[in-house]
N, C-alpha and C positions, 0 to 999 in steps of 0.2 A: 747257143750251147746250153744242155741242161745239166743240171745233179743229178747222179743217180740215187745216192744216199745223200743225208744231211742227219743232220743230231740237230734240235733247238732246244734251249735252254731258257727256261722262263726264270725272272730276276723279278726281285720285288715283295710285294705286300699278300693280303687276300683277295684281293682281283685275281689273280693266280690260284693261292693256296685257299679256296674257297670250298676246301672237304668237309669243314666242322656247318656250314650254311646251305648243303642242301639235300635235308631229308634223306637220307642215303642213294640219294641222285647220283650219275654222274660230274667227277669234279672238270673244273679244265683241262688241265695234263691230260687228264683219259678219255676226254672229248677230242681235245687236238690229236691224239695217238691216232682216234678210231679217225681222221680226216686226212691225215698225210701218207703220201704215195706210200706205195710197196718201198724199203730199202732206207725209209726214214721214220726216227723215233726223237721224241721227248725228254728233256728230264726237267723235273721241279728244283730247284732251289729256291723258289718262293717264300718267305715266310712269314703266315699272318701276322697282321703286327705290326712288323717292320714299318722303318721308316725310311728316310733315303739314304742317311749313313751305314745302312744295314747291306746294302746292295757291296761293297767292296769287300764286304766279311764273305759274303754270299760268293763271291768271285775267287775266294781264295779256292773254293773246292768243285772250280768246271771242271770237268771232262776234259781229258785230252782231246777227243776226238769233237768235238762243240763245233760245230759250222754257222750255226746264227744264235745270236742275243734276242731278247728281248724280254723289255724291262718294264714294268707299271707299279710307281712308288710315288709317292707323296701326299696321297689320300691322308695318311695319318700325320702328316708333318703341317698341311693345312687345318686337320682337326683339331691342331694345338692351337692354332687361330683365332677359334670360334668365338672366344671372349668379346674378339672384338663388336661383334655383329651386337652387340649389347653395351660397349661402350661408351658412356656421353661423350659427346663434339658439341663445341659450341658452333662449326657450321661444318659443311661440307666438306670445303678444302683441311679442316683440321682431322674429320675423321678420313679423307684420303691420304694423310698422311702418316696416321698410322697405319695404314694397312700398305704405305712404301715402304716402312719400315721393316712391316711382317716379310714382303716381297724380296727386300735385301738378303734379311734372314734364309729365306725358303731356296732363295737363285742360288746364294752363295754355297749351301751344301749341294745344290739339283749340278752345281756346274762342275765339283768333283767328283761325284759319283758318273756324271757323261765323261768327264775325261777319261774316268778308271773303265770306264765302258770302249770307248774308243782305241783305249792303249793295247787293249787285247788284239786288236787287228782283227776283229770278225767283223764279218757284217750285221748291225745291229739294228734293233728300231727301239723306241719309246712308246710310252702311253700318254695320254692326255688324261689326268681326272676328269673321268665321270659327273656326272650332274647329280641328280636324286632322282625317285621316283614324280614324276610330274602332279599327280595326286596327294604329294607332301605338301603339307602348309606353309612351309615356309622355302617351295621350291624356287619361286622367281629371287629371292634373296639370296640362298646358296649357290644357284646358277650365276649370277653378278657376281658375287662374292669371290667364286673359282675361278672367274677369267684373268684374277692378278697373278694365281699361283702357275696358270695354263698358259699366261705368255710366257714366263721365267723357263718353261719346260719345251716350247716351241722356239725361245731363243738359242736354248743350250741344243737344241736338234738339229737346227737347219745351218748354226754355226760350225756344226762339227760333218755337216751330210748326211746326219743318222736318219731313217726311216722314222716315219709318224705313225702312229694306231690312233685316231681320234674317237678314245671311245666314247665320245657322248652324241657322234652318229652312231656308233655301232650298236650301244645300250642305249633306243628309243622307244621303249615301253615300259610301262609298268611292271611287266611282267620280268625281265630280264632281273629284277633287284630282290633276292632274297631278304633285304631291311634297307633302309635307308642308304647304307653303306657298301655294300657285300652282295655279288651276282648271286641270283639264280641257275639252276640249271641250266632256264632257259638263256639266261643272260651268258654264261658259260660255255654254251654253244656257238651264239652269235660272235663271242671272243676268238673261238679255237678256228670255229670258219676264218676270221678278220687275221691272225695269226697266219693260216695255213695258206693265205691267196697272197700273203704279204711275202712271204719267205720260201716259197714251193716257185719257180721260176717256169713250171710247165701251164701255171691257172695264169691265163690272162684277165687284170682288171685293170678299171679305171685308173690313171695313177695324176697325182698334180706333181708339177716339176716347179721346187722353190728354188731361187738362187740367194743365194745366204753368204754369198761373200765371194771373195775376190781367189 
């Protein structure tokens, strides 16, 4: 069975609301607009910035009509992080602990904004932060770095059912990242594509089937 219509609703950060990052480019929303069938549309509630407690503010003003979520937040909740990657440890095990610390922090707000995501009764998906441009100096450290805040965000997903957008397959070039943080055009594109095969039930793709609980 398909949809004839849909409405999708992007939630979250400037992964989404990335108008102010690309040259007067095409932004996401109107990337995804120009990719889904005849009979379905878009709306942003996006907003740069944002962190993850931002996404239930964001929620108060969907759409009646809203048939899928989707969400990419916590880019900037990890950037409050960053300190640590600069922190003295006297070994190892002490700087992994703080950064279980950071991970408490990060899980604890990522796990009520999935609920409040959940509770809408739509079908939703998540994002995985991004990595950085691979050409960044301090890429292999950031990439480590983000796979504490990326399991807290694949726990809270597969614990609830919700779909996954892993964007650090989707963003794998250079070219997709308008700065270290914030897509590209072209990165905006391969988003609205990954968006539109995710939640358009007529494009078949690949899919992984997680089981996440009982």
């Amino acid at each position: 069975m398909t949809t004839s219509t849909g409405h999708i609703v992007l939630l979250g950060d400037s992964i989404f609301d990335n108008k102010a990052y690309v040259n007067g480019g095409p932004d996401v929303v109107e990337q995804l607009c120009g990719e889904l069938p005849p009979g379905w549309h878009a709306t942003l509630l996006a907003v740069d910035g944002d962190v993850i407690a931002g996404v239930r503010r964001q929620l108060l003003t969907l759409p009646d009509d809203a048939t899928h979520l989707v969400v990419s937040v916590g880019g900037n909740d990890a950037l409050g992080f960053a300190h640590l990657l600069e922190a003295p440890a006297r070994s190892v095990a002490e700087a992994l602990d703080m950064f279980a610390d950071a991970q408490e922090r990060f899980a604890a707000d990522y796990e009520l904004m999935a609920e409040a995501v959940s509770a809408t009764g739509l079908p939703a998906a998540v994002c995985t932060i991004y990595d950085t441009p691979a050409s960044g100096p301090f890429y292999r450290l950031i990439r480590t770095a983000l796979t504490v805040f990326n399991d807290s965000i694949t726990r809270a997903a597969f614990s609830r059912g919700l779909s996954l957008l892993d964007l650090r397959l989707v963003c794998n070039d250079d070219g997709d990242y308008a700065n270290p943080i914030e897509p590209s055009a072209q990165g905006g594109s391969k988003i609205a594509k990954a968006v539109t095969a995710l939640t358009d039930p007529t494009r078949e793709v690949p899919r992984s089937a997680v089981i996440g609980g009982s």
